[in-house]
C-alpha positions in Angstrom: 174.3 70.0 162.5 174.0 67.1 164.4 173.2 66.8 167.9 176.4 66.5 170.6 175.6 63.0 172.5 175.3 63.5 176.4 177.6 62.1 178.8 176.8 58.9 180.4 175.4 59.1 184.1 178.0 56.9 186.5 175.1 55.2 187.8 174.5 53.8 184.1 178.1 52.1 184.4 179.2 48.6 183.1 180.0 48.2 187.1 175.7 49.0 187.8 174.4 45.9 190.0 170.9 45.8 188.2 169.8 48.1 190.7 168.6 50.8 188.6 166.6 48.8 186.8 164.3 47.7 189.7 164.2 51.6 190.4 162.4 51.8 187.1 158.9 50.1 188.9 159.0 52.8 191.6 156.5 55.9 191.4 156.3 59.3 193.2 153.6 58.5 195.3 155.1 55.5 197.0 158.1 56.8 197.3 156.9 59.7 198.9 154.5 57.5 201.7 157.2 55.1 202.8 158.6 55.7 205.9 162.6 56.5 205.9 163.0 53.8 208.8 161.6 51.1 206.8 164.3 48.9 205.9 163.5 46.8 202.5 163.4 43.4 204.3 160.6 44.6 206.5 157.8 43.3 203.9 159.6 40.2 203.5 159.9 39.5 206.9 156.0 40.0 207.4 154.8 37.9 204.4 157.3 34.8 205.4 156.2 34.8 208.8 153.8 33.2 211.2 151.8 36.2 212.2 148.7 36.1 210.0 147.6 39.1 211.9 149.9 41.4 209.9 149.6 40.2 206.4 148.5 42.8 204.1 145.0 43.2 202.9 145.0 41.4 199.4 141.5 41.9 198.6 142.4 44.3 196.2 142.9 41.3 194.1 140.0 40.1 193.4 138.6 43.7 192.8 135.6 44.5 190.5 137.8 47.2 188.5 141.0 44.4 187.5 140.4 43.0 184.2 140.8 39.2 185.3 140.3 37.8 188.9 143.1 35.5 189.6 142.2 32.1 189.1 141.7 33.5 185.2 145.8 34.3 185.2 146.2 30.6 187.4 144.3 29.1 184.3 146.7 30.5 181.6 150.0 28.8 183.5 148.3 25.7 183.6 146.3 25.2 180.3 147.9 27.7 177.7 148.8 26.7 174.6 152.3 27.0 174.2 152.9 26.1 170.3 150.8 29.7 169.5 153.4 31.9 171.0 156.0 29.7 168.0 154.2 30.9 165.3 155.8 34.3 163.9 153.3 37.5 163.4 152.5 38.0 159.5 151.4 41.4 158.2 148.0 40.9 156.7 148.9 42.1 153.1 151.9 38.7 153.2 150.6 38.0 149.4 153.7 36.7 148.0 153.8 34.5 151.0 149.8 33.3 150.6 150.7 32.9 147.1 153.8 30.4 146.9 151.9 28.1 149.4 149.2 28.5 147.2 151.5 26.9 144.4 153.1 24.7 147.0 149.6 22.8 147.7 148.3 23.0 143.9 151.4 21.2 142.9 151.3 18.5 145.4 147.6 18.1 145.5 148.3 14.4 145.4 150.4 14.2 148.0 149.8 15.8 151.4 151.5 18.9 151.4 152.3 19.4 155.3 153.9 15.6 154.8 156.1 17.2 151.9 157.0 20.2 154.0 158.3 18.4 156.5 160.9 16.3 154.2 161.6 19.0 151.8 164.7 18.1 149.7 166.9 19.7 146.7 164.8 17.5 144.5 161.5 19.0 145.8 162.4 22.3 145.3 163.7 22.2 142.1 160.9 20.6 140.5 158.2 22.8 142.4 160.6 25.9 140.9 160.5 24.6 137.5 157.0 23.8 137.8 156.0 27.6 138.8 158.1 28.2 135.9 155.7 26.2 133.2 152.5 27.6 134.3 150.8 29.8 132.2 147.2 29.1 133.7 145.8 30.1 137.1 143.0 30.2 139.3 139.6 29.8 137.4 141.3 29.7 134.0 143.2 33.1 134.4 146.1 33.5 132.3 149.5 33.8 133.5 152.3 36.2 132.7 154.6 34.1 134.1 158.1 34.7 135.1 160.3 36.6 132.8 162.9 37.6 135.1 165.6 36.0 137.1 165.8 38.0 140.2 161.7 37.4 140.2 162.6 33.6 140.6 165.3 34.2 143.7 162.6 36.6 145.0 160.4 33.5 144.6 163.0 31.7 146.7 163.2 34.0 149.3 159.6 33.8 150.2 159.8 30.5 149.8 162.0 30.2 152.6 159.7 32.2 154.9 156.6 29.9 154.0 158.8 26.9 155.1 159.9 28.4 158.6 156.1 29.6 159.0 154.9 25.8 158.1 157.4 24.0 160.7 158.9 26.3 162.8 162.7 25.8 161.5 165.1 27.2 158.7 166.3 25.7 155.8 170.2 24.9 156.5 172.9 27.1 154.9 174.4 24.1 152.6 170.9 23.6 150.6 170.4 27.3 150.3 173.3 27.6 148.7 172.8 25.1 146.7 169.2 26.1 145.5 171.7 29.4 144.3 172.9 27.2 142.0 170.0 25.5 140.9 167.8 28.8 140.5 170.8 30.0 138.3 170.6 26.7 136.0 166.8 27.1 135.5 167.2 30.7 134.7 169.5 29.9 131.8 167.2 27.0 130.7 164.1 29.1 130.3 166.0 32.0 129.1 164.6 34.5 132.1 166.0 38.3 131.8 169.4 39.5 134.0 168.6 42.8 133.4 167.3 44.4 136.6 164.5 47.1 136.2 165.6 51.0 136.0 164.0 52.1 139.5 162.5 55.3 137.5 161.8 58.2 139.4 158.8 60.7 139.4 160.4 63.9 140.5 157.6 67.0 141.8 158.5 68.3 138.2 156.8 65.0 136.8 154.3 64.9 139.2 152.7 68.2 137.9 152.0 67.0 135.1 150.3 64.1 135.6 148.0 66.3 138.2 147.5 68.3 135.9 146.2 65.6 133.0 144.1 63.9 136.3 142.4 67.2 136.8 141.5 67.7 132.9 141.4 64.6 131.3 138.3 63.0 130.1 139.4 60.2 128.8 140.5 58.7 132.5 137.1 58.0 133.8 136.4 57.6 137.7 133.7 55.9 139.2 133.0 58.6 141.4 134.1 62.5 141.8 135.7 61.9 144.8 138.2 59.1 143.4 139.8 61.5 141.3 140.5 63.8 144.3 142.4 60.7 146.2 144.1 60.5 143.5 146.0 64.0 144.0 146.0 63.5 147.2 148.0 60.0 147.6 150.2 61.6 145.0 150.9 64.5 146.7 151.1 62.7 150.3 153.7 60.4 148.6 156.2 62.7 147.4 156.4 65.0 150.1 156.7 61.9 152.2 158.3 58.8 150.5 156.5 56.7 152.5 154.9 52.9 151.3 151.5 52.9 149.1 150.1 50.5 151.8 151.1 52.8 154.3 149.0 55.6 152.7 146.3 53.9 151.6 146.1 52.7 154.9 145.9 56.1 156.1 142.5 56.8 158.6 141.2 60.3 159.8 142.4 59.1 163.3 145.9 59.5 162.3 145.6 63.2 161.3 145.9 66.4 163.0 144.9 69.7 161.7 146.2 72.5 163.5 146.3 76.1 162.5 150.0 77.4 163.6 150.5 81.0 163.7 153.3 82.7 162.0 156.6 83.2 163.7 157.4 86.2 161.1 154.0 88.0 161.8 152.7 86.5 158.5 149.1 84.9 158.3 147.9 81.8 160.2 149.4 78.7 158.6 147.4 75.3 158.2 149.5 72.7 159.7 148.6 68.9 158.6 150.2 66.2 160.7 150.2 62.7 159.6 151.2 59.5 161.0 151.6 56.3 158.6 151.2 53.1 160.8 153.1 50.7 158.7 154.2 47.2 160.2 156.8 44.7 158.6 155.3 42.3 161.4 158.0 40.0 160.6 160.9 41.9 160.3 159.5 43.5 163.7 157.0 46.4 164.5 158.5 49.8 163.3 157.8 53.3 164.8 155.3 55.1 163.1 156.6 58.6 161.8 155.0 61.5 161.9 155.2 64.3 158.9 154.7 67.5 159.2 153.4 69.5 156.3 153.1 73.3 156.6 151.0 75.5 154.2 152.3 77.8 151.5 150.8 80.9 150.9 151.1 82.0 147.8 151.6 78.9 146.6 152.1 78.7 142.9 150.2 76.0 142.1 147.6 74.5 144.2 148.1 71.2 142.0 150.9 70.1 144.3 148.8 71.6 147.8 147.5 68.7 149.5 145.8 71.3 151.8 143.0 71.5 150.0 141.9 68.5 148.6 142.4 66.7 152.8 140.6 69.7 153.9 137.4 69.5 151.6 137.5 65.5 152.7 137.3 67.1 156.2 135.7 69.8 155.9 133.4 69.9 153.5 131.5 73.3 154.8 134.7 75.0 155.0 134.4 76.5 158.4 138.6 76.5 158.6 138.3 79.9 157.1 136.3 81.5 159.9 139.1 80.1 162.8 141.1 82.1 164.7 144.1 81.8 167.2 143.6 82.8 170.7 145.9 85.9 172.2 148.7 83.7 173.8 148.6 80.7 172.1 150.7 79.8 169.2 147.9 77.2 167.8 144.8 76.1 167.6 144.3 72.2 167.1 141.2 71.4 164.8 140.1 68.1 166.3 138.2 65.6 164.5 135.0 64.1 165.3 135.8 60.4 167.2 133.8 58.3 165.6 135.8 59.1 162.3 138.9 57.7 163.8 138.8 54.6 162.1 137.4 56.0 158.7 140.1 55.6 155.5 141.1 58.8 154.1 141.3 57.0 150.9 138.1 55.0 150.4 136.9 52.3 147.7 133.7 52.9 145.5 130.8 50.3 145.8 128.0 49.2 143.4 124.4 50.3 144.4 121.1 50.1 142.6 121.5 54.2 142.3 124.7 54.0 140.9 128.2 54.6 142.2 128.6 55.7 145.8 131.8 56.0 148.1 132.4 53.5 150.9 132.2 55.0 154.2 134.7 52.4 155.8 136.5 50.3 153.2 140.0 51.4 152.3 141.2 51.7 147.8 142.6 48.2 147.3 146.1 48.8 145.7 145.6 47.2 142.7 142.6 49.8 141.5 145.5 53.0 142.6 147.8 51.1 140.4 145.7 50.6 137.4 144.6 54.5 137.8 147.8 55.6 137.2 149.5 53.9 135.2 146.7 55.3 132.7 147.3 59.1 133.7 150.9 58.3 132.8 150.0 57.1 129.6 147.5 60.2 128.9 150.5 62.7 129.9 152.5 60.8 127.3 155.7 59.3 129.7 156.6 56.0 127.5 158.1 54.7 131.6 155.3 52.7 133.2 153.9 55.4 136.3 153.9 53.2 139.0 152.6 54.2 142.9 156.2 53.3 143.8 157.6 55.4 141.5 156.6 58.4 143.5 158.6 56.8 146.6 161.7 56.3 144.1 161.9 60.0 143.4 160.7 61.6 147.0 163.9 59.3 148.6 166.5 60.3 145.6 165.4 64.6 146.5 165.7 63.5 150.2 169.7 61.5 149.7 170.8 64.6 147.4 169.3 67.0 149.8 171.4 68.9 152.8 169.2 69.1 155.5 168.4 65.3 155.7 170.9 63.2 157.3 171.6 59.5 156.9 169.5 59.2 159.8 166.4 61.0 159.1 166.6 59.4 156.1 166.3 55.8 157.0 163.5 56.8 159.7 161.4 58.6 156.9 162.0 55.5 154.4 161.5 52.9 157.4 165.0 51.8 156.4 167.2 50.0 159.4 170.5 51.5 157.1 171.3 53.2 154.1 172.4 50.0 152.2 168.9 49.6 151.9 168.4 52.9 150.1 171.7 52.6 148.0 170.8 48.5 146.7 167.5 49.5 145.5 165.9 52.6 145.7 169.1 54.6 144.0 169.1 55.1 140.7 171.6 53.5 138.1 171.5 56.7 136.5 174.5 59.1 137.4 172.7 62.2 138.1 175.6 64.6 138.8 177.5 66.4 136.4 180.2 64.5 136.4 182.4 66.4 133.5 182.0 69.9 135.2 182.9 68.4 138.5 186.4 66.9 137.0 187.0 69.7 134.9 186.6 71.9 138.0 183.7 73.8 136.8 180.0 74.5 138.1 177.9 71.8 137.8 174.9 72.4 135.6 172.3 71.1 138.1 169.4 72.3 136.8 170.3 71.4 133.4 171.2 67.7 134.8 167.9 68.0 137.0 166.2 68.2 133.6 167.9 65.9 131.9 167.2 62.7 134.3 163.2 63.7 135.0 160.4 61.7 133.2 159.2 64.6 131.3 162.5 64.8 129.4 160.9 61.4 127.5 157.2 63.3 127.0 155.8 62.4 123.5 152.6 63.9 122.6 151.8 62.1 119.2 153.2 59.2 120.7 150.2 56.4 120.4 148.4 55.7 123.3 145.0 53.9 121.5 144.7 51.6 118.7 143.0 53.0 115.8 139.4 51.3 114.5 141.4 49.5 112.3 143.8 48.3 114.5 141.3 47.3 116.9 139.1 45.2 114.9 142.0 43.5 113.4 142.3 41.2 116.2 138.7 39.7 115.3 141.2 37.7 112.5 143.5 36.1 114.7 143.3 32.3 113.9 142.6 31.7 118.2 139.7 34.2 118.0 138.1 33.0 114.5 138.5 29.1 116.4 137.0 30.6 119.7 133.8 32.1 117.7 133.1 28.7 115.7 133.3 26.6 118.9 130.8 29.0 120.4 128.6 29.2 117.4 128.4 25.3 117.6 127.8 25.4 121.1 124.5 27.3 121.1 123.0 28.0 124.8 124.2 25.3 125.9 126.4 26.0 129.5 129.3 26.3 128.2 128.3 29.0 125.7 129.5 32.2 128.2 132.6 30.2 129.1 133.7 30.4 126.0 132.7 34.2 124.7 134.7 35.0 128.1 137.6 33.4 126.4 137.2 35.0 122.8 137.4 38.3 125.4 140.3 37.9 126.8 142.1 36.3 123.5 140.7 39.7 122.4 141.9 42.3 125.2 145.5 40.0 125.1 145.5 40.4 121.8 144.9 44.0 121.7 147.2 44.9 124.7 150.3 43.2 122.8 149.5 45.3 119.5 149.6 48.8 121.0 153.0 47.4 122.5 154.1 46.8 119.0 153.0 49.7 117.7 154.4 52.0 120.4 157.5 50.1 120.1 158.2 51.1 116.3 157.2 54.3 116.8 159.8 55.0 119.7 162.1 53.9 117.3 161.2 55.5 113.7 159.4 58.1 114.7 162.8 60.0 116.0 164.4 59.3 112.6 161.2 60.3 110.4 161.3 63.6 112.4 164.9 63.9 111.9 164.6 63.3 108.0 161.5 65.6 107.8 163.5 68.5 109.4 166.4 67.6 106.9 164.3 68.3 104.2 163.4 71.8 105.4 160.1 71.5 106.2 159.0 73.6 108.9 158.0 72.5 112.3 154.2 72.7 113.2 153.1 75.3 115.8 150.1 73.0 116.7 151.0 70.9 119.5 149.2 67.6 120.6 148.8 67.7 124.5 146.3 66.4 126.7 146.6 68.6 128.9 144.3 71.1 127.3 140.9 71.7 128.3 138.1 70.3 125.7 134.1 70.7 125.0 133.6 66.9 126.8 134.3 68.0 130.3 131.4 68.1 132.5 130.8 71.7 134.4 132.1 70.4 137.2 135.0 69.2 136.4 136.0 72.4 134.3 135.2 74.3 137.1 137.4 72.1 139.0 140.4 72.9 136.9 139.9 76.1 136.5 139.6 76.9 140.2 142.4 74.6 140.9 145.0 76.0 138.4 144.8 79.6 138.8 147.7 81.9 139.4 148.4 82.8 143.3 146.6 86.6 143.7 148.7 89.8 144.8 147.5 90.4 148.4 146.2 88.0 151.3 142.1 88.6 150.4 142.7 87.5 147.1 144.8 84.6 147.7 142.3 83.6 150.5 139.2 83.9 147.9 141.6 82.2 145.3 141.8 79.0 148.1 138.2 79.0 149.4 137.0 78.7 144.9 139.3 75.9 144.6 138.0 74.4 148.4 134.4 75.0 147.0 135.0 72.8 143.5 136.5 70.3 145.2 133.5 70.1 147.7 131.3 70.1 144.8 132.8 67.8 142.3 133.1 64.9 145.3 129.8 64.0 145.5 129.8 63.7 141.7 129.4 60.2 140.1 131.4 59.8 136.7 130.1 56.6 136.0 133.5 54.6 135.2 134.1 53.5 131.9 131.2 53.5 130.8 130.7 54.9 127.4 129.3 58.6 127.4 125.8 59.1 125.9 125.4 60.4 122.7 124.1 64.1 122.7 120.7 64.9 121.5 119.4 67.7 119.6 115.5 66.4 118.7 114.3 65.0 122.2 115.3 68.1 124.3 113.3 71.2 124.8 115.0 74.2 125.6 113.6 77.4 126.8 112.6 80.4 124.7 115.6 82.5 123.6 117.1 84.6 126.9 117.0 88.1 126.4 120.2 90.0 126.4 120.1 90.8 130.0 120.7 87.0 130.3 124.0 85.6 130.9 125.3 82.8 128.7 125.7 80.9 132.2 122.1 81.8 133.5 120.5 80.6 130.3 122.1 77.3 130.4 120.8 76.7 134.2 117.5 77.9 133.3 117.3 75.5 130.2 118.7 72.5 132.3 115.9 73.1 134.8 113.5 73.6 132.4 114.6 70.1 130.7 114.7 68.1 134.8 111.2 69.4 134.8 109.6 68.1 131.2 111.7 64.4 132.3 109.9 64.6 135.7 106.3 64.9 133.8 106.7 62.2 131.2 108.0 59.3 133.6 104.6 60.2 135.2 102.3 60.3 132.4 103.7 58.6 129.5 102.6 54.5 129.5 105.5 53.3 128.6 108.5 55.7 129.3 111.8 55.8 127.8 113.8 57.5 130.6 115.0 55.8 134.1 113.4 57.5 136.3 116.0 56.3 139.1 118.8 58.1 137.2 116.4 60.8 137.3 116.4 61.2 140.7 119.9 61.0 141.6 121.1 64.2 141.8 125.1 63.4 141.8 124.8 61.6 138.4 125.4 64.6 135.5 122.8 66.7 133.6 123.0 64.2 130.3 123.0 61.0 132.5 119.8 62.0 134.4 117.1 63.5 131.1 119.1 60.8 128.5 116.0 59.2 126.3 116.8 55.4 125.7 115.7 53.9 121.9 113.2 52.2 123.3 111.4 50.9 126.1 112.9 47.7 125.2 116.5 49.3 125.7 114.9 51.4 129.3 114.2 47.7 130.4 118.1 46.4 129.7 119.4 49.5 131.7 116.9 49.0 134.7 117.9 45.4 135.0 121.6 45.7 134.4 122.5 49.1 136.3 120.2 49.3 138.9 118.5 45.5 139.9 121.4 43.0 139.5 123.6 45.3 142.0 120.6 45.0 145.0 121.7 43.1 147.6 120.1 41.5 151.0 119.2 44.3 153.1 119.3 47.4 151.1 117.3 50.3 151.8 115.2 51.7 148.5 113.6 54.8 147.4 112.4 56.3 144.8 113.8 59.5 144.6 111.4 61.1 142.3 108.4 60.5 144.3 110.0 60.6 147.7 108.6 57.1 149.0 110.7 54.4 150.8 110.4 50.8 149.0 110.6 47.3 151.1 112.5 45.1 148.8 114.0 44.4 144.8 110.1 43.1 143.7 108.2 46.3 145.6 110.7 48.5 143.3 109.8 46.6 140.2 105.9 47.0 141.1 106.4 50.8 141.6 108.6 51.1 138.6 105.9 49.2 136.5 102.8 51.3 138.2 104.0 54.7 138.7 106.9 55.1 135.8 106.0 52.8 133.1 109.2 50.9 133.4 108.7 46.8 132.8 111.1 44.6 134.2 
């Protein structure tokens, strides 16, 4: 229901003097100390006048506590510069706009391109837009997409436009705009771009499940580090119950988070309250209110996939000492305040390269482009054939809110930072109709569930839909005629310089290659695949019971990670203790598996059966679990010995030593020494950098710099470098 709007005070009136807005300066406490007799004019009258006797004191002026004396404020009238105040306020992340005067200048390197700017003409643009149109090579030799659409180029143009008002400070008239319309529409035709504007596809909470679910399980998604995997969830789970921006997530610091623990209004337990509040600036457009979203706990909840409660919390408390909390009698919360210096910490944080392997940065945010790259690979691996896009998440959170009751038009342009809803309806609303529109003419009850189900992504779910190229497949790439050219120029070259320039090219020809098959491929199978089935089923043969998924849990999951999603996916428990204990196991493998390092993509060493000594055979009183533990110590301690005593070792004695790096990673045997040497130089000394502090965890002992580790690795462990 919306809210009645007051009446408007008289002394608000079109007939007001300006009056009331002086009145807005006044405070209490001077209003309070003025005498009643004191008529207005009295100050005046003593400033303007002869008597220096009765000037006020202004020494306050020139006070220790101001900020700037005067003469500092006397400075900025006369000296300021006035041409910075012309220049408009760009959001940092203006990457379309860095990029077309990126093109501008590259184009016109010849020319001075300020000198250009300045006498832009039709003829100018339309050659720099055609020329953007031809490139296919960019900065140090990487290759170009280019532009296959046509509303890409009038995007193009509308940044365009801003790069020019940025560069002098004026607009470019209405009569060449529109004719720049006309010429964008010609080039379009010429080079064939594609009118067909891109399905806005949704991810619905339905949707999201699923691709939780495959980020909690999956092995063949590999993070850098255990923690990556858990901001994962929780940007997706933060997105959809807000629809707000990536970069306004990902941009997300511990400062701009409350945790409060809210008690019950129906006499139910204490509920954790998380309170976020997305600082997100369109600084030319002008600075926009941050929102705040309130997100309450479920208890009971029937998956803790979707609770973003307990993957924040373990990032905040990592002890779990919410559990022990407690309300005060008579207050209705009690706010969980953070530590200060955390203020400016990013929730989601970026992994970084170090000689021990991968570690979590403690103040760089996760650049978009790595979030974008994670999931459209756990959209793959749940098998949607629609590209899962970080956006996507925003596309389906705004559709639930505009189909919903209980938001408004209003609330919904405030959550979506939207100044109307043409905004919304031009193109964040689907072209899909998502309403049964035959039962609502035929004046019977709409099927919404059934029309819910029918417009998700996991409608279009394909297990045995391809999502790798087979061995054969993959090699077959090696007889393209580019790549067979690539490898005889190289072989010609020798070690000469150019030799890596080119094997980076027979790489990428490769990976392009490679990327444009399994597009192929995927393609034909989306469209025989549905008729083969169709024919088989025709033929009466029966359907197999055996489904593909990658959801299922397999042998190749560390512990960690299947006591992660085994934890995480349980089934709510019948009374308060046990849904309390059901939280504080998922809390607890959360905790655990962030300060795990998966090691990227990386392949996974092979398993040995030879080289590793087990312990004798457990007696029956021994647990399966208890065995393994004992036989994984036993197995740490024989590695610790023999990268002390053997000459010339054949395990890395740094992997040893770092206790976040799995069981197999830390005892693995290399070939050779030969091999050991490789791994030392390439994973641990080529990522030391100026000013790193090293240790050798194994024997506890701080090292000064790269060639004091290489001494003690040489003396001590037998490793050569």
């Amino acid at each position: 229901m919306r809210r009645r709007q007051q009446p408007i005070p008289s002394s608000a009136s079109s007939e007001s003097d300006g009056s009331d807005i002086e009145s807005c300066f006044d405070t209490g406490d001077e209003q309070e100390g003025t005498d009643a007799e004191t008529e207005p004019t009295d100050v005046d009258t003593d400033v303007d006048g002869d008597d220096q006797a009765d000037l006020p004191d202004l020494e306050w002026l020139a006070g220790e506590e101001n900020a700037q004396p005067p003469e500092y404020y006397l400075d900025q009238e006369n000296n300021s510069d006035e041409s910075e105040d012309e220049d408009e306020d760009y959001s940092d992340g203006s990457l379309l706009l860095d990029m077309i005067e990126g093109n501008f200048h590259r184009q016109y390197v010849r020319k001075d391109p300020a000198q250009v700017m300045q006498a832009i003409s039709r003829r100018t643009l339309k050659a720099f837009f055609e020329w953007m149109l031809n490139q296919r090579q960019g900065k140090g030799g990487r290759r170009l997409a280019g532009i296959q659409s046509a509303s890409t180029l009038g995007t193009y143009w509308k940044v365009f436009r801003l790069v020019y008002e940025r560069a002098t400070g004026e607009k470019i008239e209405g009569k060449m705009n529109r004719h720049i319309h006309r010429v964008l529409k010609k080039l379009a035709k010429k080079y064939r771009l594609s009118t067909k504007k891109r399905d806005n596809v949704a991810t619905y909470i339905e949707d999201l499940a699923g691709v939780l679910q495959t980020n909690l399980t999956t092995t063949r998604q590999r993070y850098t580090h255990g923690r990556q995997r858990i901001q994962t969830s929780l940007f997706c789970q933060l997105a959809i119950f807000s629809a707000n921006r990536p970069s306004a997530l990902l941009k997300l610091r511990y400062g701009d988070i409350a945790v409060n623990l809210l008690r019950d209004p129906s006499g139910g337990p204490h509920r954790i309250l998380i309170e976020f509040t997305c600082e997100f600036t369109k600084k030319y457009l002008g600075t926009k209110e941050a929102n705040t979203f309130v997100l309450p706990e479920i208890i009971f909840d029937p998956s803790l996939i979707l609770s973003p409660h307990v993957a924040l919390l373990v990032l905040i408390f990592a002890d779990n000492a919410i559990s022990e909390l407690d309300i005060p009698p008579g207050y209705e919360q009690l706010p969980l305040h953070l530590k200060p210096e955390m203020a400016n910490i990013p929730v989601f944080c970026k992994s970084i390269r170090t000689p021990y392997g991968w570690e979590v940065s403690p103040d760089q945010p996760l650049p978009y482009t790595t979030l974008l790259k994670w999931m459209k690979r756990l959209g793959v691996l749940t098998g949607f054939p629609q590209i899962t896009r970080p956006y996507c998440l925003r596309y389906g959170a705004g559709n639930a809110f505009n189909q919903s009751g209980d938001v408004s038009d209003a609330l919904q342009n405030m959550m979506m930072q939207h100044a109307k809803i043409d905004t919304f309806m031009k193109h964040y609303l689907r072209r899909t109709v998502t309403a049964d529109t035959r039962a609502i003419v035929s004046g019977y009850e709409p099927q919404r569930d059934l029309m819910r189900a029918a417009c998700r992504m996991t409608r279009w779910i394909d297990p045995d839909r391809p999502q790798e190229l087979t061995p054969e497949e993959f090699l077959s790439v090696n007889q393209d005629p580019v790549v067979c050219r690539l490898v005889m120029e190289r072989e010609n070259q020798g070690q000469q310089p150019g030799y890596r320039i080119i094997g980076q090219a027979i790489f990428n020809t490769r990976q392009r290659l490679r990327a444009a098959l399994l597009k192929y491929v995927q393609e034909r199978w989306d469209l025989e695949h549905p008729v083969d089935e169709t024919e088989r089923q025709l033929s009466g043969l029966k359907l197999s019971q055996d489904v593909k998924t990658t959801l299922d849990q397999n042998d190749e999951m560390p512990p960690l990670q299947k006591r992660l999603a085994e934890t995480v996916m349980t089934l709510p428990g019948t009374t308060i203790e046990e849904e309390f204990r059901r939280r504080n196991a998922a809390i607890d493998a959360v905790a655990a598996y962030c300060h795990f390092q998966e090691g990227g993509a990386a392949a996974v060493p092979r398993k040995r059966s030879s080289t590793r000594r087990t312990s004798p055979m457990p007696s029956k009183e021994i647990s399966p679990q208890l065995a393994a533990a004992q036989a994984e110590k036993q197995a740490l301690s024989d590695a610790m010995l023999l990268v002390f005593t053997e000459k010339r070792t054949t395990t890395c004695f740094l992997c040893l030593g770092e206790q976040s790096l799995p069981f197999e990673k830390r005892t693995y045997k290399f070939a050779s020494p030969g091999d050991l040497t490789k791994h030392f130089k390439r994973k641990h000394l080529a990522h030391i950098k100026e000013g790193d502090r090293l240790q050798c965890k194994v024997c506890r002992m701080g090292l000064q710099h790269k060639q004091h580790l290489q001494n003690h690795a040489e003396s001590y462990h037998g490793t050569v470098s």
